[in-house]
N, C-alpha and C positions, 0 to 999 in steps of 0.2 A: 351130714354137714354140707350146707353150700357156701361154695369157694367164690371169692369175690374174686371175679377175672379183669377187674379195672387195677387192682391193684399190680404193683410190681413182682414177678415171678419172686425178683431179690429179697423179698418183704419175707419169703415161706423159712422158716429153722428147720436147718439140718444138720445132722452131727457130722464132723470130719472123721476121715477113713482111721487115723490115728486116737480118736477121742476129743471129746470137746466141742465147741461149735464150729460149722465152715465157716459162719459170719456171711454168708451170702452180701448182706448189704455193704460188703467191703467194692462189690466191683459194681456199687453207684456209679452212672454216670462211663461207665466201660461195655463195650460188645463181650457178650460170654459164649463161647459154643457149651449147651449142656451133650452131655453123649452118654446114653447106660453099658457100660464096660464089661468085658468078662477075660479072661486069661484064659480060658480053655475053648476060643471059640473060633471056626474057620476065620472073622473076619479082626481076630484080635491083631494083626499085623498092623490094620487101623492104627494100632499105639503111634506107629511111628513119625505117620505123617499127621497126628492131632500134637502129636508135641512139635512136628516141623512146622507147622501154624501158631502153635503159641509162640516160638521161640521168633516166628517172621516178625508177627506182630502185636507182640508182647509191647514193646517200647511206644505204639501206636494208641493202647488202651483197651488191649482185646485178651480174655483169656480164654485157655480150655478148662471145663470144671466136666469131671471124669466122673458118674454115678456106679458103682459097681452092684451087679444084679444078677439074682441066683436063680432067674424066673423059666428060664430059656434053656431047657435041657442039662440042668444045675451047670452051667459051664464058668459058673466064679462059686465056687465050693471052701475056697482059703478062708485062713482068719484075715484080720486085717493086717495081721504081721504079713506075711503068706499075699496076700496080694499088693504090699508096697514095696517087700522087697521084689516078688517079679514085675513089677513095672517101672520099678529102679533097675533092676540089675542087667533086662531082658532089652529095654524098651529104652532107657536110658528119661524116663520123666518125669519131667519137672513139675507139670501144672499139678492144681490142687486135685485128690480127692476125696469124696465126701464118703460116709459109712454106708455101707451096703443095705439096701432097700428094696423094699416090692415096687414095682413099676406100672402094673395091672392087677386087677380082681379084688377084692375087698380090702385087701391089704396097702393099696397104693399109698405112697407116698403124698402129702400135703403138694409138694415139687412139682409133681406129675398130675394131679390131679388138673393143678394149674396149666399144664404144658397141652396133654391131649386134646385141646378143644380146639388145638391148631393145625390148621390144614398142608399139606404138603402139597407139591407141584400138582400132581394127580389129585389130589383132593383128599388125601386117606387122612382123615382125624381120627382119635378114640384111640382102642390099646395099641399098645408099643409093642411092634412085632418083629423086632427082634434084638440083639444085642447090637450097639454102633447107632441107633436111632438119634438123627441129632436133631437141637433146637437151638436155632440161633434169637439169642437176647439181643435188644438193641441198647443203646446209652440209657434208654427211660424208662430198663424194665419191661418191655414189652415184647411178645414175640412177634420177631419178623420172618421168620425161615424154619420150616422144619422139612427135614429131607432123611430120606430111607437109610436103614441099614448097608444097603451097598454102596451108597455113595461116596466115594471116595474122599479123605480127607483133602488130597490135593487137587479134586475136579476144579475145573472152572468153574461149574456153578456155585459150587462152594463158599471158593475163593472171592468171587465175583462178587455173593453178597456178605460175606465178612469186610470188603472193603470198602464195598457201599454202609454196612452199619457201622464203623470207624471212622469215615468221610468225615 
């Protein structure tokens, strides 16, 4: 299958972490961070400062959309029961997430298929290496930012261009 990459990432269906659809095309016209999530992972403490970012600049037009992914040393193994209440319970979050999916290799997601072809600081495109990978959307569906699994939610580069794509 080839992916039309003129189209908007928000365009792709995905199921929410609960059932049902995410509706993607609901945050038309809003900056998204995407990020592939896990609960069992060195850098799942991530949780805390991706919900301090939504919660900044939530009222601004920007959300977090949380993908949860078993790809990566199975470190998100839960049902969906299982990983909403540890990211409620643990993590205290709010932003939406969407049902558990492959990220890389034959399996990938429609989402990611769209996302990999975008380059980070260093230049790394292609599969997603590791859990915390994030991809910042801009207002028009487009990817403006993709930055590594260590990068901290509250870095300044981060931050920097989350407020650039909300501007």
């Amino acid at each position: 299958m080839t992916t039309d990459h003129s189209a908007s990432v928000l365009d792709t269906e995905i199921g929410a972490l609960q059932g049902g659809s995410a509706d993607l095309s609901q945050y038309a016209g809003k900056a998204v961070l995407i990020v592939n999530v896990a609960s069992k992972c060195g850098l799942t403490p991530q949780y805390a400062g991706l919900e301090q970012l939504h919660e900044r600049y939530a009222a601004q037009g920007f959300t977090v959309l949380g993908v949860p992914c078993n790809q990566f040393m199975g470190q998100e193994p839960g049902s969906s029961e299982e990983i909403a209440e540890f990211c409620s319970a643990t993590y205290g979050v709010t932003f939406p997430l969407t049902e558990k999916v492959e990220v890389n290799g034959e399996g990938r997601h429609d989402l990611y298929e769209r996302l990999v072809g975008a380059a980070d600081a260093e230049g790394h495109t292609g599969d997603i290496r590791w859990n915390f990978e994030k991809f910042l959307i801009g207002r028009d569906g487009s990817v403006v930012g993709r930055f590594s699994p260590q990068t901290e939610p509250e870095s300044a580069e981060l931050v920097s261009a989350i407020e650039k794509a909300i501007g």
